[in-house]
PDB file with SEQRES, HELIX, SHEET and CRYST1 records, atoms N, CA, C and O in Angstrom:
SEQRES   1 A   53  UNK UNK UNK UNK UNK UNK UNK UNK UNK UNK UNK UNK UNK          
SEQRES   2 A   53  UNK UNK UNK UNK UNK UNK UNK UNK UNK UNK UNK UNK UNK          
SEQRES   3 A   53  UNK UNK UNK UNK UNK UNK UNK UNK UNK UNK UNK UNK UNK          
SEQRES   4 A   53  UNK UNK UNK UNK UNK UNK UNK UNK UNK UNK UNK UNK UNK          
SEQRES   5 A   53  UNK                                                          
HELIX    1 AA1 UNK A   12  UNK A   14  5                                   3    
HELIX    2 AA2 UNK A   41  UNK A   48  1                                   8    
SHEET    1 AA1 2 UNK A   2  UNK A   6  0                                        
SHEET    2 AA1 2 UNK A  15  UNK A  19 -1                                        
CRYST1    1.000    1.000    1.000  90.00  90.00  90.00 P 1           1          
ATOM      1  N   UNK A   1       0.840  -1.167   0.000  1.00  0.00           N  
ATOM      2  CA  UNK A   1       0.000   0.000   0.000  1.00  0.00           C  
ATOM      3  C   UNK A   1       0.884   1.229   0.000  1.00  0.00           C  
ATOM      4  O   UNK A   1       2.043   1.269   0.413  1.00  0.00           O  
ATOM      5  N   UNK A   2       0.301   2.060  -0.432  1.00  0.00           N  
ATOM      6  CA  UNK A   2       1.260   3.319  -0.580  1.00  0.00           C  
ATOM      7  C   UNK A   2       0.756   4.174   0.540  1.00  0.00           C  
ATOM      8  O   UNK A   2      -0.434   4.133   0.852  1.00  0.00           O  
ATOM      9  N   UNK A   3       1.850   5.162   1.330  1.00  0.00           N  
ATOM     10  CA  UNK A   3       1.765   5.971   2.423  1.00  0.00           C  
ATOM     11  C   UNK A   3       2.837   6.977   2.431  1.00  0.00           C  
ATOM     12  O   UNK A   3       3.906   6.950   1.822  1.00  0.00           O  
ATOM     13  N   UNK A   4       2.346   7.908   3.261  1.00  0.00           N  
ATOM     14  CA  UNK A   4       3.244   9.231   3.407  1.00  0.00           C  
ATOM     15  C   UNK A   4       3.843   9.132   4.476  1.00  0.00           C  
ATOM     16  O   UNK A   4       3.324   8.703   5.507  1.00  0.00           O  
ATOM     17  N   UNK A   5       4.780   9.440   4.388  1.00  0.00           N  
ATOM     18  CA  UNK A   5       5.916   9.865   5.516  1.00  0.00           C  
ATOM     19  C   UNK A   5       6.924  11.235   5.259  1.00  0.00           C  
ATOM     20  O   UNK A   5       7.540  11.708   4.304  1.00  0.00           O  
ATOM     21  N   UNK A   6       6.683  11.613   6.873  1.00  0.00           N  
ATOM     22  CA  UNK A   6       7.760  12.597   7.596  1.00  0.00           C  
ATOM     23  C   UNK A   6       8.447  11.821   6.988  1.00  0.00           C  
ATOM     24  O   UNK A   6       8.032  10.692   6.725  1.00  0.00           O  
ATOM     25  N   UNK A   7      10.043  12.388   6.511  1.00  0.00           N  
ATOM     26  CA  UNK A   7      10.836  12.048   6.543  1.00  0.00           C  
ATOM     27  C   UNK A   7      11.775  12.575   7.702  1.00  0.00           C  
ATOM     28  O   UNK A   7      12.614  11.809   8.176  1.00  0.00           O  
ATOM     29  N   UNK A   8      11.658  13.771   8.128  1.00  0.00           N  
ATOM     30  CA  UNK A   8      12.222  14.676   9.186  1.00  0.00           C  
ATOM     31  C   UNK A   8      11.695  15.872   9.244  1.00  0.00           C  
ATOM     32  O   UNK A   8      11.128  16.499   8.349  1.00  0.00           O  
ATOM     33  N   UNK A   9      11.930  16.202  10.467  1.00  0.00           N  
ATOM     34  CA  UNK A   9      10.770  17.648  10.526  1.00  0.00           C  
ATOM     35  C   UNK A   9      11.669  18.708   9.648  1.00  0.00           C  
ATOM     36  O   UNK A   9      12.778  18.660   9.117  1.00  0.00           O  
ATOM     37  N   UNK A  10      10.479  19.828   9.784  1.00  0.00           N  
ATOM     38  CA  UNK A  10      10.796  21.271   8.798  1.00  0.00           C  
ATOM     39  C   UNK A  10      10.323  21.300   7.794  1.00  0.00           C  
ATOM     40  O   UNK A  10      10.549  22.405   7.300  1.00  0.00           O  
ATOM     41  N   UNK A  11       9.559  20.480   6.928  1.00  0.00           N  
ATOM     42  CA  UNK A  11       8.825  21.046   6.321  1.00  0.00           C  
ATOM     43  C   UNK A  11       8.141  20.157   4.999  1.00  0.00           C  
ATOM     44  O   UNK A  11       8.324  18.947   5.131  1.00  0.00           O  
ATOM     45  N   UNK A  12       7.626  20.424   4.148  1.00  0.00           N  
ATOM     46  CA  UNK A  12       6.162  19.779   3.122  1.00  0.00           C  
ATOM     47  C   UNK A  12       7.658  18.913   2.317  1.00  0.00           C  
ATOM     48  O   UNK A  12       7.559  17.709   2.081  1.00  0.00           O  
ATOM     49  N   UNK A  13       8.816  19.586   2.004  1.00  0.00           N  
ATOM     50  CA  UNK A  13       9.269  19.340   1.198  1.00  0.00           C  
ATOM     51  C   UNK A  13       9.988  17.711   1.945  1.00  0.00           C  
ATOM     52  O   UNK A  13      10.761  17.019   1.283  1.00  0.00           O  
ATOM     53  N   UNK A  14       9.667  17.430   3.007  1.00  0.00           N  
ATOM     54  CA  UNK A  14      10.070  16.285   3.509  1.00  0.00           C  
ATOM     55  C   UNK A  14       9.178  15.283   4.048  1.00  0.00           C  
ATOM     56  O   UNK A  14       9.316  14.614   5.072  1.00  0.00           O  
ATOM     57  N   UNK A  15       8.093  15.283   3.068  1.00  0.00           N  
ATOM     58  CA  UNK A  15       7.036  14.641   3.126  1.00  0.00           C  
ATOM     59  C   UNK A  15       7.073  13.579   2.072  1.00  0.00           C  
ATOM     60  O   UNK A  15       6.701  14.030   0.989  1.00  0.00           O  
ATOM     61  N   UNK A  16       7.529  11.829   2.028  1.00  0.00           N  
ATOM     62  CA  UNK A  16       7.831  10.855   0.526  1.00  0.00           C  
ATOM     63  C   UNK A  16       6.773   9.783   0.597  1.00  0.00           C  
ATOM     64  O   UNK A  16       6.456   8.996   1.488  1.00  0.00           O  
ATOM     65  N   UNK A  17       6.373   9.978  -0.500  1.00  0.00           N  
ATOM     66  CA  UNK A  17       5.636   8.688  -0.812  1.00  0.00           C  
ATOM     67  C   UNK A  17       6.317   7.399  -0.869  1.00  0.00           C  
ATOM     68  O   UNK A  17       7.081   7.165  -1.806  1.00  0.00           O  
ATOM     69  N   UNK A  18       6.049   6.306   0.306  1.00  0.00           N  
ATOM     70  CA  UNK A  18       6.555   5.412   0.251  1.00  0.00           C  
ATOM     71  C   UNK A  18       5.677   3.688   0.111  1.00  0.00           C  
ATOM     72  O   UNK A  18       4.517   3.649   0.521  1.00  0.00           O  
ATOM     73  N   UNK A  19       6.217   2.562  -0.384  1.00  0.00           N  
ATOM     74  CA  UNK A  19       5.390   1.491  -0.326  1.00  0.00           C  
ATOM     75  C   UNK A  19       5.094   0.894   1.310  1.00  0.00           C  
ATOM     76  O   UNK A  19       5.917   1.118   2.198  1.00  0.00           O  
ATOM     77  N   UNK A  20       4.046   0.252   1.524  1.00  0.00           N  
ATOM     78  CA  UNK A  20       4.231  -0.350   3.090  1.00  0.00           C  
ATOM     79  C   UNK A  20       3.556  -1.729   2.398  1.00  0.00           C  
ATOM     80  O   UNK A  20       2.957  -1.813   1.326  1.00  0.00           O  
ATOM     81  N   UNK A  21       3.885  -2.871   3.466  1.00  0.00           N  
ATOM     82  CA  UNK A  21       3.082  -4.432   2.521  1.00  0.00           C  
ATOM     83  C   UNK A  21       2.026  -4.122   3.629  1.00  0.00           C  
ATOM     84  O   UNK A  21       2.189  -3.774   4.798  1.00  0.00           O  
ATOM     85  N   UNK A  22       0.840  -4.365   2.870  1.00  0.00           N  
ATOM     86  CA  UNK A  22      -0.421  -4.586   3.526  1.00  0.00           C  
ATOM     87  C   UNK A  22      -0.898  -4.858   4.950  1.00  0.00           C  
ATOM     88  O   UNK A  22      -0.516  -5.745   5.713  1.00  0.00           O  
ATOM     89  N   UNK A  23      -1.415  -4.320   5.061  1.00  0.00           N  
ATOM     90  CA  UNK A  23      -1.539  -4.840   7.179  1.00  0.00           C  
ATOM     91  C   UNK A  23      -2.277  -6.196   6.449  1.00  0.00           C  
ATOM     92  O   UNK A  23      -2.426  -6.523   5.271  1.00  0.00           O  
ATOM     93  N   UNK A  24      -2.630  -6.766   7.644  1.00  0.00           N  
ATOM     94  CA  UNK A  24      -3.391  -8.007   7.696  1.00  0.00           C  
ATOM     95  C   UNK A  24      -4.754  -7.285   8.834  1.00  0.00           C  
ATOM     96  O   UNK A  24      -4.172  -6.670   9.728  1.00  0.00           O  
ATOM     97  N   UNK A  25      -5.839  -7.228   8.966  1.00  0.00           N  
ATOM     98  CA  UNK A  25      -6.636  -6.964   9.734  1.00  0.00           C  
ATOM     99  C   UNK A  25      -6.720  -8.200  11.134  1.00  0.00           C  
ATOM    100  O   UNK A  25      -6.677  -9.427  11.036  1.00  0.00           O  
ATOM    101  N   UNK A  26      -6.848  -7.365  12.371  1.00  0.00           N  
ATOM    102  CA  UNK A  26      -6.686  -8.507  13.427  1.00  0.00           C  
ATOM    103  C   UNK A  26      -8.299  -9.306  13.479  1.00  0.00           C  
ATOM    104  O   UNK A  26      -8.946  -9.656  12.492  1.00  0.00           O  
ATOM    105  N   UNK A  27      -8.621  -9.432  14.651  1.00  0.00           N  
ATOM    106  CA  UNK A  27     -10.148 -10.026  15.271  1.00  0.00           C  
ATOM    107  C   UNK A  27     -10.951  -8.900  15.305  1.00  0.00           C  
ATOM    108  O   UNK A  27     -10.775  -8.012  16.139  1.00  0.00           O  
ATOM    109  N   UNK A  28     -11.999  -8.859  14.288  1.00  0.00           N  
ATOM    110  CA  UNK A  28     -13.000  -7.475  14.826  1.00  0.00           C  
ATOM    111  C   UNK A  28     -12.559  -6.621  14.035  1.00  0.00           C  
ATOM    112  O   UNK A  28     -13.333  -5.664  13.996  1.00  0.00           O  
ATOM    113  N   UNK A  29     -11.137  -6.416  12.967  1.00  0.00           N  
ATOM    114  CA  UNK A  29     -10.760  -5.546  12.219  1.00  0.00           C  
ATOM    115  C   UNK A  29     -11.334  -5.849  10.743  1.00  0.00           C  
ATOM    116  O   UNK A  29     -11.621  -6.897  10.164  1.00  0.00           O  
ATOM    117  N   UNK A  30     -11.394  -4.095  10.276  1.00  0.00           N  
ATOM    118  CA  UNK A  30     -11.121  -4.590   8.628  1.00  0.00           C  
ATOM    119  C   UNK A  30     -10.640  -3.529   7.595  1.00  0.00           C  
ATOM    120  O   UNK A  30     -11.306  -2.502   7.459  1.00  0.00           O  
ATOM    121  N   UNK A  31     -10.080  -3.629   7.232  1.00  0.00           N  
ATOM    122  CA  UNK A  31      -9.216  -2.958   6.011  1.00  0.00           C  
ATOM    123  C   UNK A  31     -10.246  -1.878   5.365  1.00  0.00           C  
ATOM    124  O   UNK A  31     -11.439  -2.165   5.272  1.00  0.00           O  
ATOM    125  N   UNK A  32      -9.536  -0.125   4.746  1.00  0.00           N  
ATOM    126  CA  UNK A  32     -10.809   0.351   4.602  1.00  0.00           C  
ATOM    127  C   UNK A  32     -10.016   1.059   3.238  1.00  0.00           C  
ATOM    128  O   UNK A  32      -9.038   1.783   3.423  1.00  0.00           O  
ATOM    129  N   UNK A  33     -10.523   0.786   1.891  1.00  0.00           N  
ATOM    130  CA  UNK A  33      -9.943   1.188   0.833  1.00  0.00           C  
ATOM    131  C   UNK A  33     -10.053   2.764   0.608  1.00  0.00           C  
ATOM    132  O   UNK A  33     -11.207   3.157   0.440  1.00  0.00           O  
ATOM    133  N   UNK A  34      -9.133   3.658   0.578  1.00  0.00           N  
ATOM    134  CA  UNK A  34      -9.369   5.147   0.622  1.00  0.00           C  
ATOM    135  C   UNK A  34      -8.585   5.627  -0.765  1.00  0.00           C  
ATOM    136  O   UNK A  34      -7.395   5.454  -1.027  1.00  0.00           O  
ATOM    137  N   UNK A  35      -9.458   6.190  -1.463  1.00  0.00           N  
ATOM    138  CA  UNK A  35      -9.324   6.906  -2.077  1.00  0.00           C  
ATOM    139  C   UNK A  35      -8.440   8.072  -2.801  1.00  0.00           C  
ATOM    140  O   UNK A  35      -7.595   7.993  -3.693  1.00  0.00           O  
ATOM    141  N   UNK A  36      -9.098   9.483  -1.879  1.00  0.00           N  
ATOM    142  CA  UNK A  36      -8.593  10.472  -1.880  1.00  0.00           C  
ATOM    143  C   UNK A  36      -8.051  10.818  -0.415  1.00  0.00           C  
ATOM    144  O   UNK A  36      -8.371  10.094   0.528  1.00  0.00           O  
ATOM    145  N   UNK A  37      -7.450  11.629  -0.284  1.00  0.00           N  
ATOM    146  CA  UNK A  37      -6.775  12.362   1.079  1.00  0.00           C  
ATOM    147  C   UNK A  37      -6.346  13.973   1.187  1.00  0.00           C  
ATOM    148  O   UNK A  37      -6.360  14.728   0.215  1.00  0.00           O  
ATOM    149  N   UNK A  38      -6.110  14.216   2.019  1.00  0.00           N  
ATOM    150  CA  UNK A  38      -5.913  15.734   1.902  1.00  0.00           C  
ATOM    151  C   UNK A  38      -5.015  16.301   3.453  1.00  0.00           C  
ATOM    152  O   UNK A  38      -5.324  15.918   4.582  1.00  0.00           O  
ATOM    153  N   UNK A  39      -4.111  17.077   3.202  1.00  0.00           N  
ATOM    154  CA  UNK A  39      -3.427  17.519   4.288  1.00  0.00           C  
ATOM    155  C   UNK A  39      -3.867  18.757   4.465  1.00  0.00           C  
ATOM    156  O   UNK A  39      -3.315  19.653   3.827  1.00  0.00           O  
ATOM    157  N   UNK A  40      -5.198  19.142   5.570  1.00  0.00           N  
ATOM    158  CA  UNK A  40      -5.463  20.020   5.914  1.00  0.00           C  
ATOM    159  C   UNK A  40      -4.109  21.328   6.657  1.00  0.00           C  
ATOM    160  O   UNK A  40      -2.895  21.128   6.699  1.00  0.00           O  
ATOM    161  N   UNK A  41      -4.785  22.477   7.104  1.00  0.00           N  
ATOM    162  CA  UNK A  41      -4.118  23.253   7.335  1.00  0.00           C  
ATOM    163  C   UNK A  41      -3.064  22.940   8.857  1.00  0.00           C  
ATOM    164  O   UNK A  41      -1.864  23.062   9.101  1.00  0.00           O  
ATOM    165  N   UNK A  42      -4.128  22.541   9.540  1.00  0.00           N  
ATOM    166  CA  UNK A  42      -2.973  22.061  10.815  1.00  0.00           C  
ATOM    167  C   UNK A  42      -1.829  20.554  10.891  1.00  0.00           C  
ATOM    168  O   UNK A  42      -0.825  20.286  11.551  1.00  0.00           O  
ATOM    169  N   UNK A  43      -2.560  19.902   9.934  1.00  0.00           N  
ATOM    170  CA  UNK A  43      -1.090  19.220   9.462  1.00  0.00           C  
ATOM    171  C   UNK A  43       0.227  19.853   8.568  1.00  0.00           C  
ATOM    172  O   UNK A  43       1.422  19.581   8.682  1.00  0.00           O  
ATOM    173  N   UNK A  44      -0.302  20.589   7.844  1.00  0.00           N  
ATOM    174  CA  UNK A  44       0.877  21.446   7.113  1.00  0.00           C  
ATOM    175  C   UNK A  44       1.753  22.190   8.269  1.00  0.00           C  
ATOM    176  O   UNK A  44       2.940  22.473   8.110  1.00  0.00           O  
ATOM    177  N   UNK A  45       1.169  22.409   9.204  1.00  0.00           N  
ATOM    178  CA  UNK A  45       1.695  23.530  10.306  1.00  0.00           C  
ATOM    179  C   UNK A  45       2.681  22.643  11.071  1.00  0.00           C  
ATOM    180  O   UNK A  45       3.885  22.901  11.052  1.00  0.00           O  
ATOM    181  N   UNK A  46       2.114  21.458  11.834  1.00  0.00           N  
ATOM    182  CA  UNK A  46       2.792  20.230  12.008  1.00  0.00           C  
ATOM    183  C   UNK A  46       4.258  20.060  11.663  1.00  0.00           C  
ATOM    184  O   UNK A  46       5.248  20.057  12.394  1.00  0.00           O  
ATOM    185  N   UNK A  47       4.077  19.861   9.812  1.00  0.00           N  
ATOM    186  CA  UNK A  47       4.707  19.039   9.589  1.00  0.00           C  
ATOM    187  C   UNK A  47       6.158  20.151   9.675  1.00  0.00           C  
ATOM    188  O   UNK A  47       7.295  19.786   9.976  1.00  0.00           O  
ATOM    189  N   UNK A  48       5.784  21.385   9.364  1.00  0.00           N  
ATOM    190  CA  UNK A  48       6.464  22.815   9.616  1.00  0.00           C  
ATOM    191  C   UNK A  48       7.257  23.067  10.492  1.00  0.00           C  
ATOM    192  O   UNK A  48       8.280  23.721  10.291  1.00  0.00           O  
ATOM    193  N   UNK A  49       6.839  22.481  11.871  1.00  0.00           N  
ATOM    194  CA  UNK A  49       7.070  22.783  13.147  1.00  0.00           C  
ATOM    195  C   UNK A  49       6.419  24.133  13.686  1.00  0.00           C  
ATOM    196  O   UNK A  49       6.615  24.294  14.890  1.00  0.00           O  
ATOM    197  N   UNK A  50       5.796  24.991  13.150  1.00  0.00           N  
ATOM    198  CA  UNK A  50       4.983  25.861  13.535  1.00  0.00           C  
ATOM    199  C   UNK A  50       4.245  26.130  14.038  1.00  0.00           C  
ATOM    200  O   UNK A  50       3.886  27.276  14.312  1.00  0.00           O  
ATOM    201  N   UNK A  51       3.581  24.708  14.443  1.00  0.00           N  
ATOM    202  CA  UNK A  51       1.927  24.365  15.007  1.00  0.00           C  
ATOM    203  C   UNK A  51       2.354  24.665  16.303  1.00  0.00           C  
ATOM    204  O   UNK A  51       3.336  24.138  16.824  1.00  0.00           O  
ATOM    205  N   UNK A  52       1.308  25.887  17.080  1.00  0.00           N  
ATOM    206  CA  UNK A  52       1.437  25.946  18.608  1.00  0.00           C  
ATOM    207  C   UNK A  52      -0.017  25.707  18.790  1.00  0.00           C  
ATOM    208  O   UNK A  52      -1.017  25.980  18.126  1.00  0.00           O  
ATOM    209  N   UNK A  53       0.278  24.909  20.275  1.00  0.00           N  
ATOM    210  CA  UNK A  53      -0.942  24.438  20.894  1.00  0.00           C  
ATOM    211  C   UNK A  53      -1.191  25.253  21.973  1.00  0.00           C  
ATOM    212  O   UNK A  53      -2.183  25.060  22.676  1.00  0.00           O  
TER     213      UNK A  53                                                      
END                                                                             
C-alpha cells in the first residue's frame, strides 16, 4: 500500500511517498480502501514545526 511519511521535521518538502506491505486486519478488524486524502491546514503547520498548541 502506498503511504506518506515525515521524513524529518521542517517542512512539506520532507514529506515521501513510500510502499508499506499490507496490514493483515486482526479479530474485529477490517481494512478500509481510501481513495482520496488531503493535508489540511494544521497538518501542514505540524509538519512545519509551527503548530502551537
Amino acid at each position: 500500500m502506498k503511504a506518506i511519511e515525515l521524513q524529518s521535521p521542517g517542512g512539506l518538502e520532507n514529506l515521501r511517498m513510500v510502499e508499506r506491505p499490507m496490514p493483515e486486519p486482526g479479530r474485529q478488524e477490517m481494512i478500509v480502501k481510501v481513495k482520496a486524502t488531503a493535508l489540511n491546514y494544521r497538518d501542514a503547520e505540524i509538519v512545519r514545526g509551527s503548530y502551537h498548541t
